[in-house]
Structure formats: C-alpha cells, structure tokens
C-alpha positions in Angstrom: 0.0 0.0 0.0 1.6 3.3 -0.7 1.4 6.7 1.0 0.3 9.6 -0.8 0.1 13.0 -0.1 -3.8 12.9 0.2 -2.8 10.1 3.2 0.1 12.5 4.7 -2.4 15.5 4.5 -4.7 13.4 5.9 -2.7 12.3 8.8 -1.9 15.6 9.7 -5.2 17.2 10.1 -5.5 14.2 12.2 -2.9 14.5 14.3 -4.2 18.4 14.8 -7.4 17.9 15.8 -7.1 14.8 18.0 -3.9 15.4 19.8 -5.9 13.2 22.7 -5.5 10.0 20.3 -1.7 10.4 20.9 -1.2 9.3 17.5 2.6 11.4 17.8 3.4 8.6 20.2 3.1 6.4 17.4 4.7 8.2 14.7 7.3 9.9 16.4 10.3 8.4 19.0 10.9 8.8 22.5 13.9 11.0 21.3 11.5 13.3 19.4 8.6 14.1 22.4 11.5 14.4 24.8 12.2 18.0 23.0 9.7 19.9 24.4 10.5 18.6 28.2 14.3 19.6 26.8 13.5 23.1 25.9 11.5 23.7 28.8 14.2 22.7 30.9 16.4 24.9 28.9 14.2 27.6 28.9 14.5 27.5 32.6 18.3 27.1 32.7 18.3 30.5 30.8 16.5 32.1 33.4 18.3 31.8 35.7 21.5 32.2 33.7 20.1 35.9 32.9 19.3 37.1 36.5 22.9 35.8 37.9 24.9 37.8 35.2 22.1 40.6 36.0 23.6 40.2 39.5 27.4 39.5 38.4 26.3 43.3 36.4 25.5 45.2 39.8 28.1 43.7 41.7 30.5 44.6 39.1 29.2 47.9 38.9 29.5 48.6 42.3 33.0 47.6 42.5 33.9 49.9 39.3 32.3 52.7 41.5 34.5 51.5 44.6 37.5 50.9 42.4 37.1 54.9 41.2 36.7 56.0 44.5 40.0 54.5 46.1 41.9 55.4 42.7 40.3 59.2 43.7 41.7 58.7 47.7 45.0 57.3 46.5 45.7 60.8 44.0 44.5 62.2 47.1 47.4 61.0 48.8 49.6 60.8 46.3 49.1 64.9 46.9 48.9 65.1 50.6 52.3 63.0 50.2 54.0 65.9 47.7 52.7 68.8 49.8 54.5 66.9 53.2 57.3 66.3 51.0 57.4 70.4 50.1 56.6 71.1 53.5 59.4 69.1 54.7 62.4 70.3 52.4 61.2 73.9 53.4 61.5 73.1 57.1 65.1 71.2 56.1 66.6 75.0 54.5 
C-alpha cells in the first residue's frame, strides 16, 4: 500500500485535531517528544542564567564605583604626600 500526499495531508489534520489519540506517540520516537521537556528545561536554565549575570552586572558595577573611589583617595594622597614632602624640604633650608 503506498502513501500519498492525500494520506500525509490526511494524517496531519488528524494528528491536529485529536492530539488526545496520541497518534505522535506512534509516529514519532521517545527522542522526538523528549524536545519539548528539553527546551522547557532549557528555557528555565536560561532564566536563571540571565538574572545571575544581572547580578554579576550590579556587583561589578558597584566595585567599578569603589575601584574609582579609592583610585580618587590614592591621588588624594599621592598629593597630601608631595605637599608633606614640600613642607618638609622647606623646614630642612
């Protein structure tokens, strides 16, 4: 007996408008209705990929803005340092 595309059209209007017949369990594998368990699971896994690197992105913000304040106290420093350093070579003549 061979299969047409009448029979092909046929079978898929069936398997769209009786999805309770489970006739995919008979044409297609395990492998195959294990995809949408896999992307769901994925899906998921993506999730919470994106709101750890959301936090990783405010953490690393907030150490950018820490890193940019010490670099500000060090010139800071770095100045107070000079102006002792003037201070003291003026005191030494």
């Amino acid at each position: 007996m061979a299969f047409d595309v009448k029979d092909y059209l046929d079978l898929v209007r069936l398997l769209r408008e009786h999805p309770k017949w489970e006739l995919r369990r008979l044409v297609l594998t395990d492998e195959l209705l294990t995809i949408p368990g896999l992307v769901r699971e994925l899906a998921e896994a993506q999730r919470r990929t994106e709101e750890r690197v959301g936090r990783l992105e405010a953490v690393m913000e907030e150490l950018a803005e820490v890193q940019w304040r010490t670099q500000e106290e060090i010139r800071a420093l770095e100045l107070t340092i000079k102006t002792l350093r003037r201070v003291r070579r003026a005191q030494a003549r």
